[in-house]
N, CA, C and O atoms as a DFTB+ gen file, in Angstrom:
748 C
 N C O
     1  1      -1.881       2.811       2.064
     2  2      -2.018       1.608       1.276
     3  2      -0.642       0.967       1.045
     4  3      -0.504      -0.240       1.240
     5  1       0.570       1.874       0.562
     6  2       1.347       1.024       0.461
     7  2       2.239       0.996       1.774
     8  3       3.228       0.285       1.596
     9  1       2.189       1.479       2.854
    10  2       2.488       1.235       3.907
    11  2       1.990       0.101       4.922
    12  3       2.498      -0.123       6.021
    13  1       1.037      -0.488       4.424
    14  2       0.091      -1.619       4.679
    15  2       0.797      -2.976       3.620
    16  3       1.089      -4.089       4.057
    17  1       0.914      -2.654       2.576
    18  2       1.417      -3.179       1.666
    19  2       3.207      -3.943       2.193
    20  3       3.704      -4.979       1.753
    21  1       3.501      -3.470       2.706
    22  2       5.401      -3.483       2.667
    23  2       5.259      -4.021       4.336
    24  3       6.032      -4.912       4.688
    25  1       4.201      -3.433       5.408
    26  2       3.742      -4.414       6.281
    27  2       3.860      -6.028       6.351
    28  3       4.470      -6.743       7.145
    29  1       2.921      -6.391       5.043
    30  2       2.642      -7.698       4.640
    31  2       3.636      -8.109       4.459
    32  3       3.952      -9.220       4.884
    33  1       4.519      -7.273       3.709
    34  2       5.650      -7.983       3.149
    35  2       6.805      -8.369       3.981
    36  3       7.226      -9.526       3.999
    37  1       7.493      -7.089       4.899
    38  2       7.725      -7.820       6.047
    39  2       7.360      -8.973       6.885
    40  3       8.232      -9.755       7.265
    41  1       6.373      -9.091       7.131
    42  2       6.158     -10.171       7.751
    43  2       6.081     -11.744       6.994
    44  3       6.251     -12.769       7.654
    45  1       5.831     -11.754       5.686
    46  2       6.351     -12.600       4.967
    47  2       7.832     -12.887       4.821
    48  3       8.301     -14.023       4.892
    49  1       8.483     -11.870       4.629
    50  2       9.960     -12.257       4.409
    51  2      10.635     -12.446       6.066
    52  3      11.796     -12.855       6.076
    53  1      10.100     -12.225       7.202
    54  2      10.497     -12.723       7.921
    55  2      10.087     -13.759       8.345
    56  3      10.919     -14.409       8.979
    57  1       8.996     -14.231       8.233
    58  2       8.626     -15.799       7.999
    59  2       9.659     -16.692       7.573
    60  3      10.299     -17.543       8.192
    61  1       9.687     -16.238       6.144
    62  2      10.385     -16.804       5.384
    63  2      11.820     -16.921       5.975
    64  3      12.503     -17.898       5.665
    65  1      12.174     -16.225       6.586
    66  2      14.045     -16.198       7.412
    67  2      13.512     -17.096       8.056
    68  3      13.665     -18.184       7.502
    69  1      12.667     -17.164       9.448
    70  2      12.431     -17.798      10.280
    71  2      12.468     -19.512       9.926
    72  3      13.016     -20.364      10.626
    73  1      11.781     -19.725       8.736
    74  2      11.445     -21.149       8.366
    75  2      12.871     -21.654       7.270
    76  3      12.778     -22.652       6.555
    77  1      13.918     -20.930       7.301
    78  2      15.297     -21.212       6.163
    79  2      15.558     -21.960       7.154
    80  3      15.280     -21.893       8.351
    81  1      16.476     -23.127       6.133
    82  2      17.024     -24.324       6.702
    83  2      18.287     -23.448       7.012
    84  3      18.704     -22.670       6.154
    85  1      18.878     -23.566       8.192
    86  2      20.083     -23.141       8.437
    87  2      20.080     -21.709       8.895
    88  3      21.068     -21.043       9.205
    89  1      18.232     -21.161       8.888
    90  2      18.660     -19.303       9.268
    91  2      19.237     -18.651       7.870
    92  3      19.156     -17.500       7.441
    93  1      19.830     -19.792       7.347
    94  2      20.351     -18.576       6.340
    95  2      19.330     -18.508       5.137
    96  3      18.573     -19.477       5.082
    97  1      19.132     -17.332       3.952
    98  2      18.352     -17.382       3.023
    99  2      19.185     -16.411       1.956
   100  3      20.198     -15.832       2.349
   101  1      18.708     -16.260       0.578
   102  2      19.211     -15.521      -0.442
   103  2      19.657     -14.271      -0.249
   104  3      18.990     -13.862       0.701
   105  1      20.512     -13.283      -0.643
   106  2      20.605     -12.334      -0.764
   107  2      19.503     -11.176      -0.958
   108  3      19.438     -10.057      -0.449
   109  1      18.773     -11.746      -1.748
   110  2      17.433     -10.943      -2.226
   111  2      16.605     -10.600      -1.008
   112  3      16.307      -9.430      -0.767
   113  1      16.269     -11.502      -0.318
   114  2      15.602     -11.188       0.493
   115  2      15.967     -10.819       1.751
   116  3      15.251     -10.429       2.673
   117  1      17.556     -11.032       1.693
   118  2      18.042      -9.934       2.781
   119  2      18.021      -8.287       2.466
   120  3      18.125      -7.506       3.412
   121  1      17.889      -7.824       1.170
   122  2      18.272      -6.794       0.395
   123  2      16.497      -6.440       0.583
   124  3      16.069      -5.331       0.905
   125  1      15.808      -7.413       0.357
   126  2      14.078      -7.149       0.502
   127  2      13.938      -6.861       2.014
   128  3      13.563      -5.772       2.449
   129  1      14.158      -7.563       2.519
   130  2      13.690      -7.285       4.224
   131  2      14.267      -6.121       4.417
   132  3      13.403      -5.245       4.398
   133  1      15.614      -5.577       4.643
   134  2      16.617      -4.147       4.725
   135  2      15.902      -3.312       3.981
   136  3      15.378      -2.412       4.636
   137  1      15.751      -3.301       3.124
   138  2      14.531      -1.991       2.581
   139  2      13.149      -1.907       2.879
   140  3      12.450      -0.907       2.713
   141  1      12.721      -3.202       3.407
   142  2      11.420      -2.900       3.952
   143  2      11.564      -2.219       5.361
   144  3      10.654      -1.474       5.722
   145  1      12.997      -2.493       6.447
   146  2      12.781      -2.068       7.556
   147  2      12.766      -0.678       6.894
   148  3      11.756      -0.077       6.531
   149  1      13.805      -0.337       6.812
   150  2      14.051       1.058       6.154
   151  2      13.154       1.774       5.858
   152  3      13.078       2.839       6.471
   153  1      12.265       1.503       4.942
   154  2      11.047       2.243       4.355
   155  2      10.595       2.884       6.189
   156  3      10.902       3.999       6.611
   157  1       9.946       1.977       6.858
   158  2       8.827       1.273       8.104
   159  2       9.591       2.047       8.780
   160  3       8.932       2.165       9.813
   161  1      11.012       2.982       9.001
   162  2      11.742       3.502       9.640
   163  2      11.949       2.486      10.664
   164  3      12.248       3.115      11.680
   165  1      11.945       1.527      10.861
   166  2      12.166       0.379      11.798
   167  2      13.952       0.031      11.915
   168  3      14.529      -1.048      11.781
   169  1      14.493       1.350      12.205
   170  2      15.639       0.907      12.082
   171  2      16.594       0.374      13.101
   172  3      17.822       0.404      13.018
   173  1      15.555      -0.334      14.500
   174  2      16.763      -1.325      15.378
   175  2      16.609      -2.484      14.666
   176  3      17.570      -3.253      14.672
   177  1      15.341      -2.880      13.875
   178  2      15.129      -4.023      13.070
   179  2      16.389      -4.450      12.059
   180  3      16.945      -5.541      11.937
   181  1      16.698      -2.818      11.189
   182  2      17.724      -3.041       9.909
   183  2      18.661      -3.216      10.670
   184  3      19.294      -4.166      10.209
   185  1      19.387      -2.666      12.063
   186  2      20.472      -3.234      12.401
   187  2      20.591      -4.647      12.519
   188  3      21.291      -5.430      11.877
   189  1      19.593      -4.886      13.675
   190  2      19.809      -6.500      14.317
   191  2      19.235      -7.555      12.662
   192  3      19.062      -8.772      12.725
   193  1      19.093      -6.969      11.720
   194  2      19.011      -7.965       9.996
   195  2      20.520      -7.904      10.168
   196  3      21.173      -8.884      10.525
   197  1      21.089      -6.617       9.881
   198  2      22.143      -6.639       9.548
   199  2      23.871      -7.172       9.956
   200  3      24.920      -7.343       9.335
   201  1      23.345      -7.303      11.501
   202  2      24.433      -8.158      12.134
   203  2      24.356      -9.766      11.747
   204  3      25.360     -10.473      11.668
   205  1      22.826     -10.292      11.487
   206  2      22.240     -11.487      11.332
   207  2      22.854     -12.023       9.766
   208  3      23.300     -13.157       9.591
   209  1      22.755     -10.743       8.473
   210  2      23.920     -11.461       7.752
   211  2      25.009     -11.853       7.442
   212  3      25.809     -10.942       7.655
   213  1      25.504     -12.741       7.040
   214  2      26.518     -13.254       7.074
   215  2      27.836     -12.611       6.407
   216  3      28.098     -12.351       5.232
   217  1      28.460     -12.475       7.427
   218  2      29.693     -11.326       6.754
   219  2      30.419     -11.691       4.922
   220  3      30.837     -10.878       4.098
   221  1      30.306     -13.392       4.815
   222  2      30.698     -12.940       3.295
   223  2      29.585     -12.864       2.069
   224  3      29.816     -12.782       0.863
   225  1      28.371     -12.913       2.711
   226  2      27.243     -11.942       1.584
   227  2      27.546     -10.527       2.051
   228  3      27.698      -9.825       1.051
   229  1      27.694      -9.834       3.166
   230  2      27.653      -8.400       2.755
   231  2      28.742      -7.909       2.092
   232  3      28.681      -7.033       1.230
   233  1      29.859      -8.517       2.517
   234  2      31.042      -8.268       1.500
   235  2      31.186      -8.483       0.226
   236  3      32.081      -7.812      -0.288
   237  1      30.570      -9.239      -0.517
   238  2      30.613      -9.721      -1.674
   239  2      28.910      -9.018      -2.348
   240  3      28.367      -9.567      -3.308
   241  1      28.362      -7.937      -1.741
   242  2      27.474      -7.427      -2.551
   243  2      27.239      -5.764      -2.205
   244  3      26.781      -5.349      -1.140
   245  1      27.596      -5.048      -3.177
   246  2      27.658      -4.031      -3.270
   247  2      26.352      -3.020      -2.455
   248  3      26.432      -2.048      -1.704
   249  1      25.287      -3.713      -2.965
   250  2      23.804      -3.017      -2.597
   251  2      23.380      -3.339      -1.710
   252  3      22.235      -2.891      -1.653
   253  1      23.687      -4.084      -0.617
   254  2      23.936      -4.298       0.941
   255  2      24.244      -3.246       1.602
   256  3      23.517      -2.573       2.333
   257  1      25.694      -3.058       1.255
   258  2      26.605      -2.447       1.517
   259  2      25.964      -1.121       1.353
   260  3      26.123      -0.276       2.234
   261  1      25.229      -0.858       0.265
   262  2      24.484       0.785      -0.387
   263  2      23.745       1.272       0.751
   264  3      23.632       2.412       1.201
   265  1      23.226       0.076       1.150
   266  2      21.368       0.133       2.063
   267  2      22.190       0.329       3.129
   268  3      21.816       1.242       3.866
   269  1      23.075      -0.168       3.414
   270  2      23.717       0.058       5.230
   271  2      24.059       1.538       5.062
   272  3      24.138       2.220       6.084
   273  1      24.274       2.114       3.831
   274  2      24.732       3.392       4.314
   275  2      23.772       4.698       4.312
   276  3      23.785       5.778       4.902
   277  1      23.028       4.141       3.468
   278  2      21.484       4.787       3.831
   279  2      20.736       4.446       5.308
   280  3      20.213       5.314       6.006
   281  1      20.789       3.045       5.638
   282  2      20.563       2.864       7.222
   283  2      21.559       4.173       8.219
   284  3      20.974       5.021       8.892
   285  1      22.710       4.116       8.147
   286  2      23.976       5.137       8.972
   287  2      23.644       6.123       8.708
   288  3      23.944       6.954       9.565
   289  1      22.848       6.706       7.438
   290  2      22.568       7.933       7.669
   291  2      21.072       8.493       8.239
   292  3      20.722       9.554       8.755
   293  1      20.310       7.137       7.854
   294  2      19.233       7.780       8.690
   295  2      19.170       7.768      10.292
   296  3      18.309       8.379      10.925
   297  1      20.170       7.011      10.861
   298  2      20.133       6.537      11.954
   299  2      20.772       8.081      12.695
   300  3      20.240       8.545      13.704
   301  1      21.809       8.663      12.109
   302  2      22.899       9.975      12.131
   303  2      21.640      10.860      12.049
   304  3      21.609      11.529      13.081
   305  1      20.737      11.105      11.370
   306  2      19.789      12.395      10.725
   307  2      20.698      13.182       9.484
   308  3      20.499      14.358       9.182
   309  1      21.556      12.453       8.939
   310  2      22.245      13.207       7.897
   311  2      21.533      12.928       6.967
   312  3      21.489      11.769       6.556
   313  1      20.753      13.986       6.369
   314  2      19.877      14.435       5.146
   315  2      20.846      13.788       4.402
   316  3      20.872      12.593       4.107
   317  1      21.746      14.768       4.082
   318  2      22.739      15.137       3.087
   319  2      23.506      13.701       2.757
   320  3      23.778      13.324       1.617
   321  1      23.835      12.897       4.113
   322  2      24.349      11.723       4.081
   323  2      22.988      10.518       3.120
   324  3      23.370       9.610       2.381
   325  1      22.031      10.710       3.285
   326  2      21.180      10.087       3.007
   327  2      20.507      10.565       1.651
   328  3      19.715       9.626       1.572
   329  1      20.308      11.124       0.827
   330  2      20.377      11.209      -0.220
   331  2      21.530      10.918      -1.220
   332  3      21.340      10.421      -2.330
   333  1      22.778      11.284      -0.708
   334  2      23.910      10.914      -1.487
   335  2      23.843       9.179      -1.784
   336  3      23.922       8.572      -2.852
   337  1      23.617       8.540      -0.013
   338  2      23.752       7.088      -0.484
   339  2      22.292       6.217      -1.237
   340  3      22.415       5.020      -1.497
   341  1      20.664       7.108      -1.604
   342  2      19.598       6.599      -1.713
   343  2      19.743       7.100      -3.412
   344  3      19.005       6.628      -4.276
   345  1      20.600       7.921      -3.648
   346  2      20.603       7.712      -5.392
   347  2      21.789       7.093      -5.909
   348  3      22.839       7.720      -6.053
   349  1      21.605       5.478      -6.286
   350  2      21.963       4.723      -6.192
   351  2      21.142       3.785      -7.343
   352  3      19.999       4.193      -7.547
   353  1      21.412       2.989      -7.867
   354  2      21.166       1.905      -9.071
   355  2      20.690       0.401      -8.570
   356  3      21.141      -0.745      -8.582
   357  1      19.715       0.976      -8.201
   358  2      18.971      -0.087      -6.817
   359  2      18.859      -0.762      -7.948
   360  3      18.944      -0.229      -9.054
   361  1      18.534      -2.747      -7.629
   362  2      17.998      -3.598      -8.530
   363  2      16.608      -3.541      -8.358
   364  3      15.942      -2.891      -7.552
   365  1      16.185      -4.528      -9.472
   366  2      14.215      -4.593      -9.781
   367  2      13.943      -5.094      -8.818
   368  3      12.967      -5.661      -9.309
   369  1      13.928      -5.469      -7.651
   370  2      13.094      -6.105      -6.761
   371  2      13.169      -5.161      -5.621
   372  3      12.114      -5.190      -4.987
   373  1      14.258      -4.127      -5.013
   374  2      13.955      -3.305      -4.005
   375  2      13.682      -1.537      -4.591
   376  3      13.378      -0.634      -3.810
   377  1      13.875      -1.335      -6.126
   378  2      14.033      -0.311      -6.559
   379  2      12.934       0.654      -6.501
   380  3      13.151       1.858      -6.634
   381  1      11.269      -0.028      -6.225
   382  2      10.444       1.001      -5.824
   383  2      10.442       1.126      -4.407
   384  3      10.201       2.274      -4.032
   385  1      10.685       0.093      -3.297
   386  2      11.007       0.447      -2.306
   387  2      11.688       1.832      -1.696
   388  3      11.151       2.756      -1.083
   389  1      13.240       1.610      -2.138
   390  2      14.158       2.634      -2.014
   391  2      13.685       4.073      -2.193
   392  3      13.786       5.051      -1.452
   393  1      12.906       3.843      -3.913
   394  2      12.244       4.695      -4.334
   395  2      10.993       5.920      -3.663
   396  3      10.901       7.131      -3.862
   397  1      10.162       4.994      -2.832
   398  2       8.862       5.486      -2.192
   399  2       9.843       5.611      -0.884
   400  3       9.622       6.646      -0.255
   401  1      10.402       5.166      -0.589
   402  2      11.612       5.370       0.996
   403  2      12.153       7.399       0.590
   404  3      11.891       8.431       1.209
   405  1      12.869       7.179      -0.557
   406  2      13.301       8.178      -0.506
   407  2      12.197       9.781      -0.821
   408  3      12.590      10.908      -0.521
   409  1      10.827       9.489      -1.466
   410  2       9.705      10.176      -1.309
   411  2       9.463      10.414      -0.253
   412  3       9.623      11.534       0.232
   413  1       9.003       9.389       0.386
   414  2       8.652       9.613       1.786
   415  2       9.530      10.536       3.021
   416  3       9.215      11.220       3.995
   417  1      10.769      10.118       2.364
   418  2      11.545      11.386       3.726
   419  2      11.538      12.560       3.191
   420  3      11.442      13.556       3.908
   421  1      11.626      12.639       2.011
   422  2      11.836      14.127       1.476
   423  2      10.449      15.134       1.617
   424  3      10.577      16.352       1.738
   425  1       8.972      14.392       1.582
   426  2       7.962      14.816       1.951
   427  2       8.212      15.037       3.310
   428  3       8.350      16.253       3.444
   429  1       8.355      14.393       4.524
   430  2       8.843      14.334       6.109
   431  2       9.592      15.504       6.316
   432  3       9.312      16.411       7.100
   433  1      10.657      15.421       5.492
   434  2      11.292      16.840       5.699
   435  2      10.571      18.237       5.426
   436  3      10.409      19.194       6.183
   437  1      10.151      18.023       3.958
   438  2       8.776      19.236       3.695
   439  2       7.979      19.604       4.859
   440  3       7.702      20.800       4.957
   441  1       7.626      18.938       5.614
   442  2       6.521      18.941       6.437
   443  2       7.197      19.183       7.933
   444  3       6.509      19.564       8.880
   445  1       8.185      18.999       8.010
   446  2       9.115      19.281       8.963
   447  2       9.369      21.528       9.123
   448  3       9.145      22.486       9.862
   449  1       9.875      21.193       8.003
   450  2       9.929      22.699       7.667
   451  2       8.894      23.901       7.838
   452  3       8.911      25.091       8.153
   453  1       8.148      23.097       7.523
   454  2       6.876      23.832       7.468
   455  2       6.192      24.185       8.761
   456  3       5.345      25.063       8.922
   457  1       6.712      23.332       9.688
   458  2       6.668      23.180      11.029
   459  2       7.252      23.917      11.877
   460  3       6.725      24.786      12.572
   461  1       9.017      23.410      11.835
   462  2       9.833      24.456      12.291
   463  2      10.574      25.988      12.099
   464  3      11.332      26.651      12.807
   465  1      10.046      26.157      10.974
   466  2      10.848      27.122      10.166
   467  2      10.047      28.434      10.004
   468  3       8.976      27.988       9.591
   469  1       9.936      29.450      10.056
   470  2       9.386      30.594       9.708
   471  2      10.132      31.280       8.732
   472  3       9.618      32.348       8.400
   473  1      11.273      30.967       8.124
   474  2      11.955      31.248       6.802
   475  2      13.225      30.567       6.715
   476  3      13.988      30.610       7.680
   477  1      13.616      29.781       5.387
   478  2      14.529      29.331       5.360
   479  2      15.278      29.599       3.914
   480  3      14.610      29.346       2.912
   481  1      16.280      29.968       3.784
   482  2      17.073      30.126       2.654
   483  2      16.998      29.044       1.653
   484  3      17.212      27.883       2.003
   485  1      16.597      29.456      -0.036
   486  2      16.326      28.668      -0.778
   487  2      16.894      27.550      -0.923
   488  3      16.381      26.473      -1.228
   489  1      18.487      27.920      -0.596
   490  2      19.847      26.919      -1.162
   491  2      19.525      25.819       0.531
   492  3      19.452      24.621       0.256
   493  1      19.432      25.988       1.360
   494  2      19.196      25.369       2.550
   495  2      18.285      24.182       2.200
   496  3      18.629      23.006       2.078
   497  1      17.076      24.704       2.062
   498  2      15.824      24.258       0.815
   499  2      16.072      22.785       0.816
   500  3      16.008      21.666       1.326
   501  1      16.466      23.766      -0.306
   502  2      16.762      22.524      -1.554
   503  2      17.809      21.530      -0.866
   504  3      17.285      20.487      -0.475
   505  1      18.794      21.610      -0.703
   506  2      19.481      20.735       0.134
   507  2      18.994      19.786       1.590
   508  3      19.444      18.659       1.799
   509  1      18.184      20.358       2.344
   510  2      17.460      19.536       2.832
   511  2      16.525      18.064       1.915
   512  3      16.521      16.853       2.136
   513  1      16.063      18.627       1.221
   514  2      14.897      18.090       0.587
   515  2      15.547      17.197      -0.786
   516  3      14.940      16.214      -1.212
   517  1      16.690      17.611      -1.333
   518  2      17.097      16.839      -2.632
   519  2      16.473      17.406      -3.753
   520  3      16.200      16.594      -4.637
   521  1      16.131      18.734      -3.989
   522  2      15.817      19.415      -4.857
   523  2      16.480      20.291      -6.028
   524  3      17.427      20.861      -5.485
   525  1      16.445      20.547      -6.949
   526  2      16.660      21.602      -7.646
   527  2      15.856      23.128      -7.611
   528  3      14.842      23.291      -6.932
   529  1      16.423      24.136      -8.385
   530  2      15.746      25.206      -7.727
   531  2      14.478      25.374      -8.672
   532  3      13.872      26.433      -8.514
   533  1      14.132      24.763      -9.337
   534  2      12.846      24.588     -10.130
   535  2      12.237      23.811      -9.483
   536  3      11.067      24.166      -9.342
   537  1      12.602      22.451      -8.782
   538  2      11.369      21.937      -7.838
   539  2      11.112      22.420      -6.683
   540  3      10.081      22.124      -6.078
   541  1      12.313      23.498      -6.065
   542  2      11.989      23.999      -5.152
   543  2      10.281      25.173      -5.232
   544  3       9.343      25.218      -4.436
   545  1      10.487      25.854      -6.375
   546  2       9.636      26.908      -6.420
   547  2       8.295      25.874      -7.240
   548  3       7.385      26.554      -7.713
   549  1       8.222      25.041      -7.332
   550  2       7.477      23.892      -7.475
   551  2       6.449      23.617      -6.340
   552  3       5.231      23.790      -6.326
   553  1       7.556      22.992      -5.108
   554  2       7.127      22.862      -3.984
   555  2       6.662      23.676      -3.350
   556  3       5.697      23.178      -2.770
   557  1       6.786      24.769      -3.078
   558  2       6.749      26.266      -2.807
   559  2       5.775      26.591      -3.271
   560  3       5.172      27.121      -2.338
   561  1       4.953      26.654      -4.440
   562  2       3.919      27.019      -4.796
   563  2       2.580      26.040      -4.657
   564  3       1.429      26.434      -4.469
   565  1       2.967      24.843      -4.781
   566  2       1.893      23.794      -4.171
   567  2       1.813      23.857      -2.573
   568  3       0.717      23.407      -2.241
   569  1       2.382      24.154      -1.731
   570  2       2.062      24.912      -0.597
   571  2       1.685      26.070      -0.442
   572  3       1.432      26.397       0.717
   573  1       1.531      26.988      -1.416
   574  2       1.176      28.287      -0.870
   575  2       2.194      28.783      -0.521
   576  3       1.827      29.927      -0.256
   577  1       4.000      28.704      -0.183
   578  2       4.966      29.222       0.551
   579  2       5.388      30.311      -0.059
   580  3       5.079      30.417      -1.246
   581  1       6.120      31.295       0.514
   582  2       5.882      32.793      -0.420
   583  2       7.575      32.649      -0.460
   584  3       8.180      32.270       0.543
   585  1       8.074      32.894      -1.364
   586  2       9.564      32.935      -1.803
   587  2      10.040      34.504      -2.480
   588  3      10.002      34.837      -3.665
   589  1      10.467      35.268      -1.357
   590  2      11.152      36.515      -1.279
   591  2      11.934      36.313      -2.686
   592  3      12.278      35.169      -2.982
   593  1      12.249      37.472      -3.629
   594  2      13.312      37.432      -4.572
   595  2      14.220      38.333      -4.634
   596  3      15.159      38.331      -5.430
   597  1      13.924      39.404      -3.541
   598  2      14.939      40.287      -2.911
   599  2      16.071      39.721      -2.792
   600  3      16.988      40.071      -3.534
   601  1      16.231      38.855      -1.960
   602  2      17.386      38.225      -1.661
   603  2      18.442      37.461      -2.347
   604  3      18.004      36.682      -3.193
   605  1      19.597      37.481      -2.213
   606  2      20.446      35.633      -2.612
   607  2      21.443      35.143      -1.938
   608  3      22.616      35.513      -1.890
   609  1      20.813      34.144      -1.335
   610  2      19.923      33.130      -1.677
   611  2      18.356      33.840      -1.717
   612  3      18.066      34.951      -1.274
   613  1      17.634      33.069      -2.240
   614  2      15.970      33.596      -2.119
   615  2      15.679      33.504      -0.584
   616  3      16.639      33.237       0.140
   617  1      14.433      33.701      -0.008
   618  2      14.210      33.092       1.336
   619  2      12.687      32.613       1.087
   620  3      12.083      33.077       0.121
   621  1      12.280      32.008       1.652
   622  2      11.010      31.067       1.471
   623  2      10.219      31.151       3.146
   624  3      10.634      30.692       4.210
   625  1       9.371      31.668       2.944
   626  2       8.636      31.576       4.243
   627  2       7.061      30.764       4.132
   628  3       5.937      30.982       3.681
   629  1       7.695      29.869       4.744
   630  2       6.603      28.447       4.687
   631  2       5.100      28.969       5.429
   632  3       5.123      29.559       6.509
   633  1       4.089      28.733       4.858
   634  2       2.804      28.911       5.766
   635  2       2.424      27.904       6.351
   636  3       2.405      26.792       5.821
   637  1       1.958      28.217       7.882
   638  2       1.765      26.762       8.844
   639  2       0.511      26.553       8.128
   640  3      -0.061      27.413       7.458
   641  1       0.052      25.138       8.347
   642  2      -1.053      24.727       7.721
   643  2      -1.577      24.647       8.910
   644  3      -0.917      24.311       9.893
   645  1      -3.099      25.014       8.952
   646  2      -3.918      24.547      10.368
   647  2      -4.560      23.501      10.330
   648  3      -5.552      23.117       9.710
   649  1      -3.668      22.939      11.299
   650  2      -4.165      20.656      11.338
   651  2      -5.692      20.949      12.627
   652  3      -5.724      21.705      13.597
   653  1      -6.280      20.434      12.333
   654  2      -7.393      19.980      13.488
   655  2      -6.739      19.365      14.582
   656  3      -5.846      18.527      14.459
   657  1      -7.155      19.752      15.567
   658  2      -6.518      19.200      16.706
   659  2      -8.075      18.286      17.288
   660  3      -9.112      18.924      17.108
   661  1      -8.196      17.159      17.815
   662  2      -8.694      16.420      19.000
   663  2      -9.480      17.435      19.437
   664  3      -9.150      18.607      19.621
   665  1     -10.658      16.863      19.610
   666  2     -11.496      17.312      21.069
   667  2     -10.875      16.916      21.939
   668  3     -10.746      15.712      21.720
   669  1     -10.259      17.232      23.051
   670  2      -9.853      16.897      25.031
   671  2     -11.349      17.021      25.770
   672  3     -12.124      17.970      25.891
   673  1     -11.386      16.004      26.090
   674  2     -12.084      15.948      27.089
   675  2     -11.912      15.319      28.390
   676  3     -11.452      14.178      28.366
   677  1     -12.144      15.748      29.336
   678  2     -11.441      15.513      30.348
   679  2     -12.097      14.040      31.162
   680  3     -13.301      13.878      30.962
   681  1     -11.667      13.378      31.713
   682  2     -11.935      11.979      32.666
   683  2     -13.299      12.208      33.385
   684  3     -14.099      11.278      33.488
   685  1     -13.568      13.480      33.893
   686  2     -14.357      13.910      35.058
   687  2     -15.362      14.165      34.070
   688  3     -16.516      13.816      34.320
   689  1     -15.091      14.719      32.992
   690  2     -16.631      15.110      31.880
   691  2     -17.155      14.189      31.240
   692  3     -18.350      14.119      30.954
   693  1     -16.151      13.264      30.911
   694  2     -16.854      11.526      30.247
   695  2     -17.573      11.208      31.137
   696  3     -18.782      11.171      30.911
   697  1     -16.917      10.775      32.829
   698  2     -17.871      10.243      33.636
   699  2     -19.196      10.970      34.226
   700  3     -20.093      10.320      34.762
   701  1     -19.226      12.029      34.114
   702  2     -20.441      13.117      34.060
   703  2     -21.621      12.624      32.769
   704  3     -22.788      12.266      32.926
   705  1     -20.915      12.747      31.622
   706  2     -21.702      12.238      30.741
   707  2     -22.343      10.894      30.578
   708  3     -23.347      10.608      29.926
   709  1     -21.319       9.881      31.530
   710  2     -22.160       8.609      31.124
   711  2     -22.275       8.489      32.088
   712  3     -21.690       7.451      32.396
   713  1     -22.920       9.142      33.305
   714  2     -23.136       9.085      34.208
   715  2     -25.168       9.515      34.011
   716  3     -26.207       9.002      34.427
   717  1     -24.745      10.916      33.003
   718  2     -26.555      11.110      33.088
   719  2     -26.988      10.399      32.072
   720  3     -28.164      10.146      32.335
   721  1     -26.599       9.749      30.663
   722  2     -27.010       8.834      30.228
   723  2     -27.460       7.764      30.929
   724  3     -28.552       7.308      30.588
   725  1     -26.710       7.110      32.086
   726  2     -27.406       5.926      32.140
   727  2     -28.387       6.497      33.554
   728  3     -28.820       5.544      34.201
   729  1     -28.672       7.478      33.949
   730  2     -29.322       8.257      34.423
   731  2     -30.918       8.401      33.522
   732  3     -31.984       7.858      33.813
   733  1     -30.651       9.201      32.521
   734  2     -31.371       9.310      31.726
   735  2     -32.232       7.661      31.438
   736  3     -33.405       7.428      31.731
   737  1     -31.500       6.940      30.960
   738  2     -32.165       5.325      30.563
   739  2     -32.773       4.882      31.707
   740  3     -33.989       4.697      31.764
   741  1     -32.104       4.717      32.523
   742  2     -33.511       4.547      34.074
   743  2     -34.263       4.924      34.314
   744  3     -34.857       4.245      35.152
   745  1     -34.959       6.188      33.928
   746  2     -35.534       7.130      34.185
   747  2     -36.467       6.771      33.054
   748  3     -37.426       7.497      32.790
């Protein structure tokens, strides 16, 4: 829903660029569009915005400047880079953006882990994810993940979740099948 949501909105605020007298438009909605690519992970979009503004708005605004470095780090895969620059004193108009942006990767990463990992050290954890060690064993327990206390660091061994996979069916068995259907209907 709200990924559908910030959809719309993109495409409004690029409207809206498209139809500015001169190409150029407010700050705001350069700061709106850059967090919407962002969110959308659309990030050849946040570049080619970002060459498109005009070098003395990005210089002369701090939270431009914030979002580009949250762009550099997601673009890098630096977790670490990317949390440092996403807690930040976003203004009221991109601040749930940023906000559900920075949910969203930290869930991605959860789910990442859970994926690749068959045990990972608590302090690792948490640092991936932007946690403390109370939301870690938080997280950890709303998954089911079993967190060793033998150890220190702790170790956390994530349980794979079993996703449903697709029926496969093969080219040769569809056309088999609608082959005696319309077999069948003639008949």
């Amino acid at each position: 829903m709200f990924t559908e949501k910030i959809r719309q909105l993109t495409l409004l605020l690029e409207k809206q660029e498209l139809e500015a007298p001169g190409g150029i438009v407010s700050i705001q909605l350069y700061s709106e569009l850059f967090a919407a690519y962002l969110y959308q992970n659309d990030l050849a979009s946040a570049r080619f915005l970002w060459k498109r503004i005009p070098q003395n708005m990005k210089a002369g605004h701090s939270e431009l400047e914030q979002m580009y470095k949250v762009y550099v780090s997601l673009w890098n895969n630096d977790t670490a880079g990317f949390y440092k620059a996403i807690n930040h004193d976003w203004s009221k108009h991109v601040s749930e953006l940023m906000f559900e942006l920075k949910e969203k990767i930290q869930q991605e990463t959860i789910s990442l882990i859970g994926r690749a990992y068959s045990s990972i050290f608590e302090n690792v954890f948490a640092e991936m994810t932007n946690q403390t060690t109370d939301m870690v064993e938080d997280t950890c327990k709303g998954l089911n993940w079993e967190i060793i206390d033998g150890a220190h660091p702790r170790l956390i061994i994530p349980k794979r979740t079993v996703e449903e996979k697709p029926i496969v069916v093969s080219s040769e068995d569809q056309l088999q099948r609608l082959t005696d259907f319309v077999s069948f209907l003639e008949n």
